[in-house]
N, CA, C and O of each residue as an XYZ file, in Angstrom:
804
protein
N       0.846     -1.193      0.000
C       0.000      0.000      0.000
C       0.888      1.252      0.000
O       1.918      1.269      0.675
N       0.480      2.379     -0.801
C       1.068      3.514     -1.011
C       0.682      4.453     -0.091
O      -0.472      4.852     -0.255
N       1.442      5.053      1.057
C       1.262      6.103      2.211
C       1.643      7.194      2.241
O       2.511      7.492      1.421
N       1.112      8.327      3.278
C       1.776      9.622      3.065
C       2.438      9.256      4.477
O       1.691      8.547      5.152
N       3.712      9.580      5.112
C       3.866      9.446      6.454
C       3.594     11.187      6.683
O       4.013     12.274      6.284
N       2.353     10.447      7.833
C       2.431     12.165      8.388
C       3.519     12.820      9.825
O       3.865     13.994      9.959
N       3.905     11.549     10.837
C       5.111     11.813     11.132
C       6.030     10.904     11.045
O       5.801      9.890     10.386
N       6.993     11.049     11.557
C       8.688     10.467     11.107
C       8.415      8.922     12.197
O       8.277      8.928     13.420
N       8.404      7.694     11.255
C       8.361      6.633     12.125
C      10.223      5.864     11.801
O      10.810      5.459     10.797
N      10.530      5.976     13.072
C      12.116      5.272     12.675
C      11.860      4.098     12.432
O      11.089      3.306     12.973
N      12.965      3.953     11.063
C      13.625      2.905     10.258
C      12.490      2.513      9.312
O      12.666      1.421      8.772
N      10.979      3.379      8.881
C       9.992      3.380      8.119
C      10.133      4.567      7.601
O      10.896      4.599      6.636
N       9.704      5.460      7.884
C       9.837      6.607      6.827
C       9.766      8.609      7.535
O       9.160      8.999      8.533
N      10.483      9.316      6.707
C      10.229     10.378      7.471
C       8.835     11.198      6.890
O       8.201     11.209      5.835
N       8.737     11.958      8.382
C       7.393     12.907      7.605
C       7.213     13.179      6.463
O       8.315     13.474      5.999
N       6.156     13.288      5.418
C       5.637     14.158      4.182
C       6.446     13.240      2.883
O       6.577     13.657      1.732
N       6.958     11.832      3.427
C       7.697     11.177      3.112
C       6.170     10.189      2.240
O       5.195      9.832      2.902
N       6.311      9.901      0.642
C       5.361      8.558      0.401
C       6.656      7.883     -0.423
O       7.632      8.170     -1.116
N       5.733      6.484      0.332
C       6.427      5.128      0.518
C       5.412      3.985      0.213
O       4.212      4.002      0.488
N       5.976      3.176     -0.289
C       4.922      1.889     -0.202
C       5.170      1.224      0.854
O       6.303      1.361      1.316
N       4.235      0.328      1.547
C       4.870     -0.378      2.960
C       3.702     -1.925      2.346
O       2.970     -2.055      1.365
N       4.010     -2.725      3.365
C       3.165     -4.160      3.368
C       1.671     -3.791      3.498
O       1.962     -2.597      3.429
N       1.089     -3.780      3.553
C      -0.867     -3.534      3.634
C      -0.627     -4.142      5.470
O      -0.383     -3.175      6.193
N      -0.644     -4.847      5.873
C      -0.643     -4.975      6.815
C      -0.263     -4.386      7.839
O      -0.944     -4.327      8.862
N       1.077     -3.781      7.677
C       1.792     -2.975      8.680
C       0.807     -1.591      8.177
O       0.054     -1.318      9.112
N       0.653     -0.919      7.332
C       0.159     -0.113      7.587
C      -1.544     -0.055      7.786
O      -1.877      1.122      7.920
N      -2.588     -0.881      7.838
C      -3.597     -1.116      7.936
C      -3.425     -1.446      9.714
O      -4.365     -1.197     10.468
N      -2.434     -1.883     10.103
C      -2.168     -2.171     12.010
C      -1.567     -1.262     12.508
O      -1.298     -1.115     13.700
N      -1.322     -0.608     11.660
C      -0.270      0.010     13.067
C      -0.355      1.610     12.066
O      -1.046      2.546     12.468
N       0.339      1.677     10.949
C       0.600      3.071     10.709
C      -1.018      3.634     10.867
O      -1.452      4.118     11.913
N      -1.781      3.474      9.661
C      -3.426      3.719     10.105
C      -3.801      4.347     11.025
O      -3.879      5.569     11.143
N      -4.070      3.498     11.773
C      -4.810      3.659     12.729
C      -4.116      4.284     14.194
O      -4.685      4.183     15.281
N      -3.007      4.833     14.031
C      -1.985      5.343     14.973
C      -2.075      6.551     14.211
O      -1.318      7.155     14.971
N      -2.385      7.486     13.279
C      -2.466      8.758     12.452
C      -0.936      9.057     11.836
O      -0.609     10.121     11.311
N       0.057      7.719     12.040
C       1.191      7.949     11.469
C       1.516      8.091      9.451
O       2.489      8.461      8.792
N       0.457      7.697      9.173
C       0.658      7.723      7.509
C      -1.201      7.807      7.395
O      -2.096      7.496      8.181
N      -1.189      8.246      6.345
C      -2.776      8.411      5.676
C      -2.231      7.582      3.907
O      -1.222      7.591      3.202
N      -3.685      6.930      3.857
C      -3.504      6.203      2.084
C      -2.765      7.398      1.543
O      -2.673      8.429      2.209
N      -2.186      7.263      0.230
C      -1.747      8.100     -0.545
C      -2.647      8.539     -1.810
O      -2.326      8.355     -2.984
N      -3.639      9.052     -1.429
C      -4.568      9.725     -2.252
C      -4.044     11.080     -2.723
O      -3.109     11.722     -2.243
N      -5.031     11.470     -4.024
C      -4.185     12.989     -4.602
C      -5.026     13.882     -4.050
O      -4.930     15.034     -4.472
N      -5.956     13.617     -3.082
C      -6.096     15.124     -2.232
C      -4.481     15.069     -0.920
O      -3.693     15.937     -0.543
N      -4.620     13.769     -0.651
C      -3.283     13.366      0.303
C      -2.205     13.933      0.076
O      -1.599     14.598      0.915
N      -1.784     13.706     -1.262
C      -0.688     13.845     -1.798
C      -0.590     15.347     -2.166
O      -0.160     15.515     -3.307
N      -0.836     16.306     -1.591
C      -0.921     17.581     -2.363
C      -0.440     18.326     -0.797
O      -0.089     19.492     -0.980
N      -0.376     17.979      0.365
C      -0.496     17.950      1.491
C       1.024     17.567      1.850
O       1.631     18.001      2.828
N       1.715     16.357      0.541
C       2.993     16.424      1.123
C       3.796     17.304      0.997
O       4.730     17.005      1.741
N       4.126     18.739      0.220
C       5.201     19.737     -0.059
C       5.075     20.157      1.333
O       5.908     19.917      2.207
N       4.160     20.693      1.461
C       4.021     21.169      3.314
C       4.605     20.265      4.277
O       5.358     20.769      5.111
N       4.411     19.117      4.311
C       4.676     18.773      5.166
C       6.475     18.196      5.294
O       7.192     17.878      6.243
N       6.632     18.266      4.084
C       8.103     17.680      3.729
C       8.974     19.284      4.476
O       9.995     19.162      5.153
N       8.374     20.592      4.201
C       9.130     21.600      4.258
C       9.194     21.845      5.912
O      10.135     22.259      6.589
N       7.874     21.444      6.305
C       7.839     21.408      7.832
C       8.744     20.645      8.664
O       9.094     20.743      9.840
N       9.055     19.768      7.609
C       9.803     18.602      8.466
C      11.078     19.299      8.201
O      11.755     19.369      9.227
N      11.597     19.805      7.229
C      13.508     20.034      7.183
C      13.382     21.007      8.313
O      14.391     21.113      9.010
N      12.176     21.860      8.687
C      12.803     23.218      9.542
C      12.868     22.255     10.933
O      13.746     22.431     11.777
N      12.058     21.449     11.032
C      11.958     20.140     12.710
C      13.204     19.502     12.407
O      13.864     19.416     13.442
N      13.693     19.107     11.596
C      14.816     18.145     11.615
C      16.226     19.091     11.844
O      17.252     18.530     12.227
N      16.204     20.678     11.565
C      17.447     21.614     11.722
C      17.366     21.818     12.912
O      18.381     21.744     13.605
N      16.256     22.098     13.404
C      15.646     22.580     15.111
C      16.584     21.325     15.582
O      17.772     21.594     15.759
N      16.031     19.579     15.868
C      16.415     18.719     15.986
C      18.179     18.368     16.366
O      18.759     18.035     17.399
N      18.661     18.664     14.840
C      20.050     18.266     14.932
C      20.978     19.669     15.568
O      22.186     19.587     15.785
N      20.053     21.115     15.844
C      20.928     22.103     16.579
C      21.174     21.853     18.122
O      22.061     22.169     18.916
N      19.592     20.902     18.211
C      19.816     20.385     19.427
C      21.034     19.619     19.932
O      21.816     19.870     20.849
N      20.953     18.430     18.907
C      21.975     17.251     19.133
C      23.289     17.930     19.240
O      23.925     17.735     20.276
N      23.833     18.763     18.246
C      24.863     19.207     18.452
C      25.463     20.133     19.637
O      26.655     20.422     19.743
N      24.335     20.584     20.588
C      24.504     21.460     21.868
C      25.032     19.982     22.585
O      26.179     20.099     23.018
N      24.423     18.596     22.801
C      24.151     17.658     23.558
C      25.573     17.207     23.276
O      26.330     17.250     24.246
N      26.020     16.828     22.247
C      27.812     16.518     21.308
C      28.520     17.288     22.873
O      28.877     16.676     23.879
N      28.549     18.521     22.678
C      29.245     19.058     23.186
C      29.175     18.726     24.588
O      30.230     18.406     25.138
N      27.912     18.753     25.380
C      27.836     18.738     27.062
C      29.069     17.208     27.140
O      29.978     17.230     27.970
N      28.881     15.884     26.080
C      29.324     15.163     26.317
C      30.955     15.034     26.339
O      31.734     14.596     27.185
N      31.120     15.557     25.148
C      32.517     16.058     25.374
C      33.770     16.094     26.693
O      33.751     17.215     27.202
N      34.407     15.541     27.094
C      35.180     15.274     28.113
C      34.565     15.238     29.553
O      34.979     15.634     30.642
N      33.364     14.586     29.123
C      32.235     13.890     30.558
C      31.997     12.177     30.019
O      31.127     11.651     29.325
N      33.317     11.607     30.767
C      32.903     10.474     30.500
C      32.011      9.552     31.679
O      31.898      9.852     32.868
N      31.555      8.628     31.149
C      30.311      7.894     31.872
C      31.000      6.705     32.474
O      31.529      5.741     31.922
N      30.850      7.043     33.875
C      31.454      6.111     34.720
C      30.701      5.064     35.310
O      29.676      5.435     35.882
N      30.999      3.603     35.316
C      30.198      2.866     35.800
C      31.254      2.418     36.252
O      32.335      2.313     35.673
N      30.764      1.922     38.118
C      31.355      1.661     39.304
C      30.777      0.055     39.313
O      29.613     -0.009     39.707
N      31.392     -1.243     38.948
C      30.009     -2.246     38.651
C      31.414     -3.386     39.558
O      32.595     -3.109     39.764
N      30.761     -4.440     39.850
C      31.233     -5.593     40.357
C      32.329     -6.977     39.531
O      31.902     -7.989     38.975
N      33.236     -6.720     39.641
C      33.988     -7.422     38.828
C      34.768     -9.186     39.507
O      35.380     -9.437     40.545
N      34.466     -9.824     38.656
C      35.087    -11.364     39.291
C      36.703    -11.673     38.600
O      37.417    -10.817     38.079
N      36.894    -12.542     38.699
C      38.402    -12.942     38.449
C      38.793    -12.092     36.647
O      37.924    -12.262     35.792
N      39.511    -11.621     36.422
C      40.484    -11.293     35.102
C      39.614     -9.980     34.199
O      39.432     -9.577     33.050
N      39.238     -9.663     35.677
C      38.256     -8.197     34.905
C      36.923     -8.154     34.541
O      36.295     -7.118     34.329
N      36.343     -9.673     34.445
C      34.955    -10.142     33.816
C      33.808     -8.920     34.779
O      33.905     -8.668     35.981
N      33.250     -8.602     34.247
C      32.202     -7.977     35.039
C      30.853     -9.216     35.745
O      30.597    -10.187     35.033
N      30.276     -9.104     36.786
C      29.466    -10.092     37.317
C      27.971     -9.682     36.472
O      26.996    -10.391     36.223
N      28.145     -8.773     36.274
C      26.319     -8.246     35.144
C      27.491     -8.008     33.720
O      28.579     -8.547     33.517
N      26.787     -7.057     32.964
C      27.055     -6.263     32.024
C      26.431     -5.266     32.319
O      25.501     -5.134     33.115
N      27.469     -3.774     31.000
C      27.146     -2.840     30.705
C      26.164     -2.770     29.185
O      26.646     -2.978     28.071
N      24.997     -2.499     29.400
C      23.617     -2.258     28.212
C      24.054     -0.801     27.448
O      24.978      0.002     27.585
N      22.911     -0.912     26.604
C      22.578      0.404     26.280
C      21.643      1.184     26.926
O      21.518      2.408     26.916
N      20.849      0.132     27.624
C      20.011      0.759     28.141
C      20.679      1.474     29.563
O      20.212      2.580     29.836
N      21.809      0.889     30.554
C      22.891      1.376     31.277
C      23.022      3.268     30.354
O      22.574      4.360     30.702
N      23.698      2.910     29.352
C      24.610      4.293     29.029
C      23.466      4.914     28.944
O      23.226      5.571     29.957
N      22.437      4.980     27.899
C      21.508      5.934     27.844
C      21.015      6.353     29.512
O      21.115      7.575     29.630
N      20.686      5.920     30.374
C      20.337      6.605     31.523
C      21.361      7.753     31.838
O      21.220      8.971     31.737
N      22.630      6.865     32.325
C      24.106      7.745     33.019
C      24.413      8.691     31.901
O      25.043      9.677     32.284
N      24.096      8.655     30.417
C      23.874      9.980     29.633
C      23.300     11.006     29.295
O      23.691     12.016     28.710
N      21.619     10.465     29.995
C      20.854     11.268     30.183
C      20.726     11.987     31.830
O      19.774     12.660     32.225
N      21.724     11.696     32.469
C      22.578     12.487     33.721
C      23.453     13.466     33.790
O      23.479     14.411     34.578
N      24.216     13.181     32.872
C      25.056     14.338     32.250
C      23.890     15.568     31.327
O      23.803     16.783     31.506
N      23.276     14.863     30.542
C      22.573     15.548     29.374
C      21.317     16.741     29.809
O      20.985     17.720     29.140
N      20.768     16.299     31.139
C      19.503     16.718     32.039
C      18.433     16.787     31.319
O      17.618     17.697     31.166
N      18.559     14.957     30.564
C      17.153     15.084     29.801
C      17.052     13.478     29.563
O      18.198     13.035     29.494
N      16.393     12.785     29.461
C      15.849     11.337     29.303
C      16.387     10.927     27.655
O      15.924     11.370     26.604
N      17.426     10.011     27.824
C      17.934      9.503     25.845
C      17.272      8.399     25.670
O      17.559      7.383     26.301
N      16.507      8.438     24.978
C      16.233      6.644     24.793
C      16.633      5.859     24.023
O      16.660      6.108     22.818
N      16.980      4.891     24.459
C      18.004      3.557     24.770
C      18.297      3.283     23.142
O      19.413      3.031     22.687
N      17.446      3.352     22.603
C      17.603      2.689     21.136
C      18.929      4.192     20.258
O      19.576      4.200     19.211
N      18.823      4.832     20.977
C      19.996      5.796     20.333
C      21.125      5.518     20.749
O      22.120      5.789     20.076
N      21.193      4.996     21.793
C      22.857      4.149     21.857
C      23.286      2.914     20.840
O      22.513      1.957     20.800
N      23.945      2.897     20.384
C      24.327      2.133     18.782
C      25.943      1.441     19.930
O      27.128      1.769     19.998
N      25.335      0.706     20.421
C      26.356     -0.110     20.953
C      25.972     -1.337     20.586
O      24.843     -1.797     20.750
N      27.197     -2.064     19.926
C      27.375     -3.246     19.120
C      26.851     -4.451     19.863
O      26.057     -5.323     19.510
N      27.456     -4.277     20.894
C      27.205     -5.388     22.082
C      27.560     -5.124     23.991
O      28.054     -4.136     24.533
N      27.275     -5.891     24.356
C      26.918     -5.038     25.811
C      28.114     -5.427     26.314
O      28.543     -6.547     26.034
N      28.759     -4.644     27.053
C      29.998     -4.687     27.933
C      30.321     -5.804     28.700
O      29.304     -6.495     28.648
N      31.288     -6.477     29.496
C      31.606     -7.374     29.659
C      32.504     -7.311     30.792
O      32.286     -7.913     31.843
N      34.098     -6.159     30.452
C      34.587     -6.251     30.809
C      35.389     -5.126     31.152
O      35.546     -4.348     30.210
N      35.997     -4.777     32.325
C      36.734     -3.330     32.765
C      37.836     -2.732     31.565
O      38.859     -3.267     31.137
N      37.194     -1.380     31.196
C      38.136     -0.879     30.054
C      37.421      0.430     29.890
O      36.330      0.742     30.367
N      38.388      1.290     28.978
C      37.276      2.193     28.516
C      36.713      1.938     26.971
O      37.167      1.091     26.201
N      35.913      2.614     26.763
C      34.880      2.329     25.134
C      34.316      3.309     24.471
O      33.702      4.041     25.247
N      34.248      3.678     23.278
C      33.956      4.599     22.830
C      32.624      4.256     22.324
O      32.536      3.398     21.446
N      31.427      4.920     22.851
C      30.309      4.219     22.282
C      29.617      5.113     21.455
O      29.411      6.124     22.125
N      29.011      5.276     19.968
C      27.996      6.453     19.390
C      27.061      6.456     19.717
O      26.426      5.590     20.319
N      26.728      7.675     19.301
C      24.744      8.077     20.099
C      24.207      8.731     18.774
O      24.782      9.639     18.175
N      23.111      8.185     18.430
C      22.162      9.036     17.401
C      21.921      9.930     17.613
O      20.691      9.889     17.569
N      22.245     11.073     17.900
C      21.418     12.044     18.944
C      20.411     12.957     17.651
O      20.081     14.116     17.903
N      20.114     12.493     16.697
C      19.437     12.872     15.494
C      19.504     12.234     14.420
O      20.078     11.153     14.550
N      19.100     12.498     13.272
C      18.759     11.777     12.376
C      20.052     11.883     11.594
O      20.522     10.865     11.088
N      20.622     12.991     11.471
C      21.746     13.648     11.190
C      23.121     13.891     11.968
O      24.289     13.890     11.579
N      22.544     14.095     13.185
C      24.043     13.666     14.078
C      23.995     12.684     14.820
O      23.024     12.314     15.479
N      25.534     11.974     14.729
C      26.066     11.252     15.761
C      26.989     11.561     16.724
O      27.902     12.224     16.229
N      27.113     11.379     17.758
C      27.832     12.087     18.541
C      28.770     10.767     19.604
O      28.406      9.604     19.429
N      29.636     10.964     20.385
C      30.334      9.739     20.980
C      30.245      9.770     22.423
O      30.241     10.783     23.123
N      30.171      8.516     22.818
C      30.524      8.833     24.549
C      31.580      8.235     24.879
O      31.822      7.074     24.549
N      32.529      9.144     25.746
C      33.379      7.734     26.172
C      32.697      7.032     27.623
O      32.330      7.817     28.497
N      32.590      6.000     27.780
C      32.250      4.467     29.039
C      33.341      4.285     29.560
O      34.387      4.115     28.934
N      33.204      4.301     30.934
C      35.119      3.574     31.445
C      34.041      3.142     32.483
O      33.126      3.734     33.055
N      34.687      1.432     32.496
C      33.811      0.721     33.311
C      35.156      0.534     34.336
O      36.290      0.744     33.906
N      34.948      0.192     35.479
C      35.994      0.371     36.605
C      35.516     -0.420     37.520
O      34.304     -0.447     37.732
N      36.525     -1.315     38.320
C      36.053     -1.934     39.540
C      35.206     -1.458     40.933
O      35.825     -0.781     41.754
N      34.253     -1.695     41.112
C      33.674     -1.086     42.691
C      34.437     -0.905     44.027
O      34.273     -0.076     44.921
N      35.574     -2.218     43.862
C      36.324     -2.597     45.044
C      37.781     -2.245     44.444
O      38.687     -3.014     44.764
N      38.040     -1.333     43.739
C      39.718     -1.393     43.203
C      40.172     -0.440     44.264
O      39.815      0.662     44.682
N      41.138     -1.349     44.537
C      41.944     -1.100     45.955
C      42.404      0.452     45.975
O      42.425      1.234     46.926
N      42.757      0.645     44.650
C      43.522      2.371     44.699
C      41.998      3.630     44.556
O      42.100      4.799     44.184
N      41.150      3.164     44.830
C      39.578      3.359     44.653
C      38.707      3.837     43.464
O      39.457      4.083     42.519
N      37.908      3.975     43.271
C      36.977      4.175     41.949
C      37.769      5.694     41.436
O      38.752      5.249     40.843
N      37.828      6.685     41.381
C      37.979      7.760     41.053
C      39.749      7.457     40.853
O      40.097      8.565     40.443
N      40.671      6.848     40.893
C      42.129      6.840     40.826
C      42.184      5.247     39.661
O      43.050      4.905     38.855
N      41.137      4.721     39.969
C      40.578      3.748     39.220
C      40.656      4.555     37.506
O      41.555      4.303     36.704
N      39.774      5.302     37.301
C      39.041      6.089     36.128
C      40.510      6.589     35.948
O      41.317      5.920     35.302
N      40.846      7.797     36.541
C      42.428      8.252     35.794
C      43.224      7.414     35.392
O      43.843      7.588     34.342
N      43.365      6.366     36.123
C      44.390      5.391     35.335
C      44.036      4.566     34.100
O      44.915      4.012     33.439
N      42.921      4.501     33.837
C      42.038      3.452     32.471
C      42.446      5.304     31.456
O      42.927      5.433     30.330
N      41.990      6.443     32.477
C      42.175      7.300     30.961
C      43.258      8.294     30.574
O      43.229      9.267     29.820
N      44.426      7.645     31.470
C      45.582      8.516     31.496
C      46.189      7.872     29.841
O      45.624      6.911     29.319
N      46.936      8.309     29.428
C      47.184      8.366     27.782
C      48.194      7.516     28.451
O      48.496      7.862     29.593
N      49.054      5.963     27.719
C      49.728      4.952     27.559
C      51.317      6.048     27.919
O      51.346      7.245     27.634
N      52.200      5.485     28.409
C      53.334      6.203     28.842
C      54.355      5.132     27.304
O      54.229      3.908     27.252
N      55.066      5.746     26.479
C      55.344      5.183     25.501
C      57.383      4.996     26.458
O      58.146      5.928     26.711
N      57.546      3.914     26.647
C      58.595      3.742     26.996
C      59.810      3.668     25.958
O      59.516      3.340     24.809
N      61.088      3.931     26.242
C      62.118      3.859     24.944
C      62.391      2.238     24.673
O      62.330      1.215     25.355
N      62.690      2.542     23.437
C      62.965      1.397     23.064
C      64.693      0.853     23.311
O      65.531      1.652     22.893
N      65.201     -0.382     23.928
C      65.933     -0.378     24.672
C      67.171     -0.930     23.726
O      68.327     -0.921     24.150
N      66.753     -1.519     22.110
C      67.053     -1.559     20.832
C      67.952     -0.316     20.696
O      69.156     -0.535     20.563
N      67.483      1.081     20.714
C      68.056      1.778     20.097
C      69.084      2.435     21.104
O      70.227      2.782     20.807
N      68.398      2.564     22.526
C      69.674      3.164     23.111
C      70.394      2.429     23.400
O      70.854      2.868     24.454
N      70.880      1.490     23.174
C      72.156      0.394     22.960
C      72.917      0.924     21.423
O      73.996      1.383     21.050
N      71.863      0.610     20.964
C      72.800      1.177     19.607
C      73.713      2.350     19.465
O      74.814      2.363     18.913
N      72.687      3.956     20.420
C      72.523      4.886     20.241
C      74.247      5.059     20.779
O      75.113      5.634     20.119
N      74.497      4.254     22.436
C      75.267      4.509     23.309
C      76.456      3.668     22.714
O      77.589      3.957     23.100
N      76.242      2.368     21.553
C      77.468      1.912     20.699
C      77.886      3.093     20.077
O      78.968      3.555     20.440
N      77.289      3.637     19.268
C      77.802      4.743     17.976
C      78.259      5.644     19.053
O      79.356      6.085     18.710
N      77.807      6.248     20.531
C      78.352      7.570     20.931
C      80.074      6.742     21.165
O      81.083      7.405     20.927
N      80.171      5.330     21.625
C      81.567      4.907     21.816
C      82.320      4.640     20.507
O      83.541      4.635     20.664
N      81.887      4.411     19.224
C      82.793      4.599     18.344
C      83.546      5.954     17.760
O      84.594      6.167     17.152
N      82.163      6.970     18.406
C      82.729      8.201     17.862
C      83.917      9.102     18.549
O      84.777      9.813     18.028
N      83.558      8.715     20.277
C      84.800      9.060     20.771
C      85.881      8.001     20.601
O      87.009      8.436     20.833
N      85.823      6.861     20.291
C      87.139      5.890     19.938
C      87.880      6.669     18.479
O      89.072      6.949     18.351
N      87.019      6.849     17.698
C      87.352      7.240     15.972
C      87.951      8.819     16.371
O      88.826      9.183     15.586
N      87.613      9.832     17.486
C      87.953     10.933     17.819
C      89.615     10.854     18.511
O      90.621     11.387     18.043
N      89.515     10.103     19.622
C      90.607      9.827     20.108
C      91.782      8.993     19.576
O      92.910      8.988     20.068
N      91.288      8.136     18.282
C      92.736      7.867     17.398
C      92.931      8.878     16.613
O      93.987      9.140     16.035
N      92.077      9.387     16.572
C      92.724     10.418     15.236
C      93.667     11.492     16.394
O      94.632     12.106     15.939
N      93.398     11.596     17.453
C      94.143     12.645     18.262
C      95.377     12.113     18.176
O      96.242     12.912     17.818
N      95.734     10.983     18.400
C      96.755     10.064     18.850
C      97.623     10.367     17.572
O      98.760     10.816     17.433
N      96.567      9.914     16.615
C      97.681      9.879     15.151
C      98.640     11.366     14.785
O      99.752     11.544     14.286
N      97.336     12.473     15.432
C      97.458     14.171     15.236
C      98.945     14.247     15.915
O     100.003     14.528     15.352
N      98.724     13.917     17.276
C     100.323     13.826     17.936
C     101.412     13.613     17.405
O     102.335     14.388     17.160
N     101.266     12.226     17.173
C     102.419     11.202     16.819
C     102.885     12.663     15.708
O     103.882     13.367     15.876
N     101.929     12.809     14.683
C     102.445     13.367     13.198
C     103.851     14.734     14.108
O     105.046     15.003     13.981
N     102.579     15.228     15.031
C     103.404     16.520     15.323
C     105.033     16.535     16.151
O     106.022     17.261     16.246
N     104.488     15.142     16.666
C     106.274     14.747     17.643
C     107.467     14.579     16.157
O     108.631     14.970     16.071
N     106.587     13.832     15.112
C     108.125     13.750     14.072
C     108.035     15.091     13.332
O     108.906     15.410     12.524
């Protein structure tokens, strides 16, 4: 069946949007929910309006998301959770988890299906997880899941999962580095030797 969507149903269609869908889904559910009307040509005359209505809701929308980008921005989401032998967590971390503790930071309710996390947490680390926060933006959170009981405690816990890797030298080269500084004073000090000798004859 051919529809007008009169509002934006996710992963079906956006407002002022016509689409064909199954007769069924829309005879159950779009129908009779006022989400799509048949696509008749009094219907259809109804979509320019509503298509134009929708880009100015969808700019409104994503100016939002992009204020929300930002609150998240170096507020990462800490979960304090129970861990058994080699880091395993005793639950998991959801989406439905982050969306709450994001909508804490955010001071507004995210729902769950906008967290685009692959699969649910497991294990102590940090994670970079995306958020739909519109149709048009995505935005990131960082997750640092941390032991409840870590001896150096939760908050010294978190700095250390997000302190940047300390890149140690490589122990290859300053061997090498400290061979070549001894050939150069060896190759310096014969040539002194030889400089002498020349000047004694």
């Amino acid at each position: 069946m051919k529809v007008l969507f009169l509002e934006t149903v996710e992963g079906s269609g956006s407002r002022g949007e016509v689409k064909t869908v199954a007769n069924g889904y829309a005879r159950n559910f779009l129908l009779p929910r006022g989400f799509a009307a048949p696509a008749t040509p009094s219907i259809l005359k109804r979509a320019e309006t509503l298509v134009a209505e929708e880009e100015i809701r969808q700019r409104s929308l994503d100016e939002r998301a992009q204020e929300l980008v930002g609150k998240l921005m170096g507020n990462p989401l800490v979960f304090a959770v129970r861990v058994g032998e080699q880091g395993r967590l005793y639950g998991s971390v959801t989406n439905a988890d982050v969306a709450e503790k994001a909508g804490e930071i955010l001071g507004e309710e995210l729902d769950r299906r906008r967290v685009l996390l692959p699969e649910v947490i497991r294990s102590v680390g940090v994670y970079t997880v995306p958020l739909r926060l519109s149709r048009s933006v995505t935005g990131e959170a960082q997750v640092v899941v941390v032991d409840v009981d870590a001896p150096q405690g939760v908050e010294a816990a978190v700095a250390e999962l997000l302190a940047p890797p300390v890149v140690a030298e490589d122990p290859i080269q300053v061997v090498a580095s400290t061979a070549d500084a001894g050939t150069d004073s060896e190759s310096e000090s014969g040539q002194s030797a030889s400089d002498e000798d020349a000047s004694e004859e």
